[in-house]
C-alpha positions, -999 to 999 in steps of 0.1 A, spaced: 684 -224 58 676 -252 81 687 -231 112 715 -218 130 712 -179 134 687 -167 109 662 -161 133 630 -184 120 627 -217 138 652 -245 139 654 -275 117 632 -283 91 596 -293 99 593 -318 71 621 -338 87 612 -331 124 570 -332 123 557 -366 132 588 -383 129 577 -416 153 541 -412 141 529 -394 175 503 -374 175 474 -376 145 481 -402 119 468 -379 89 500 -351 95 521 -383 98 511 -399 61 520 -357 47 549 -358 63 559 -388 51 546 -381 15 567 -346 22 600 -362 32 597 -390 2 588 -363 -26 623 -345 -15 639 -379 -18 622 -381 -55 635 -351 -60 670 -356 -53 674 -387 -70 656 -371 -99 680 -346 -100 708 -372 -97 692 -387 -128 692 -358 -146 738 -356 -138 739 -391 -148 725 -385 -181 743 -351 -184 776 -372 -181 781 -353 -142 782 -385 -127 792 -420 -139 766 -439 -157 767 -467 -133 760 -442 -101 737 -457 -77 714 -422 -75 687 -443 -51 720 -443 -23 735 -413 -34 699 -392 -25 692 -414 5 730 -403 16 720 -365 7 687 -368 23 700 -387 56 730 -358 62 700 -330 55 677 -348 83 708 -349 108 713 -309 103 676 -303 107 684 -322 138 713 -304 151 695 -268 140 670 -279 162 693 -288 193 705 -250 186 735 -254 165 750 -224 150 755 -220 119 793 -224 117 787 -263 126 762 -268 104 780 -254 76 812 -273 93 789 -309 86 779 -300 50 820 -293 43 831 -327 56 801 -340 40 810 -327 7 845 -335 15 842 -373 1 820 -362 -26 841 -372 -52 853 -408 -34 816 -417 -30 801 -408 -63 830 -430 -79 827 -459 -61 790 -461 -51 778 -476 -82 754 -507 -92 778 -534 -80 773 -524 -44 739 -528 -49 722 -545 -15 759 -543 4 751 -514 20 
């Protein structure tokens, strides 16, 4: 759980540790290498429903797991500011909520338009 009430700290540290490079450079470059391996992940994982025939051949998985990835690092955010979990739960819904509209039109012809 990123946060709200479950009683470990807020947010997650690979999205929150050494975001603007503060602090000792070496943490930074993990960090980094932390928050890009999730990113591999996802879009690996996007990959994997393109070829499964779960999302459109011509999906865009590079934006679709930056999108993922960008609404996470906002919720880590958030859980860090204290949001409870009801509002974090309240983000993923309306983020899931156009699911559908954006995996159908984000595709390889929008490719350097957004």
């Amino acid at each position: 759980m990123t946060g709200g009430d479950c009683g470990l700290p807020h947010g997650c540290m690979a999205t929150l540790a050494t975001v603007g490079s503060e602090g000792r450079s070496e943490l930074g470059e993990v960090m980094r290498a932390t928050r890009a391996g999730s990113f591999d992940l996802l879009k690996a994982r996007f990959d994997r429903a393109k070829s499964d025939g779960d999302l459109k051949a011509t999906a865009d998985t590079t934006k679709l797991a930056r999108f993922v990835q960008t609404v996470q690092s906002g919720m880590a955010i958030r859980a860090r500011d204290g949001a409870e979990r009801a509002e974090l739960h309240a983000v993923a819904e309306i983020a899931l909520s156009g699911w559908d509209n954006i995996t159908r039109n984000i595709d390889h012809s929008m490719q350097g338009k957004v």
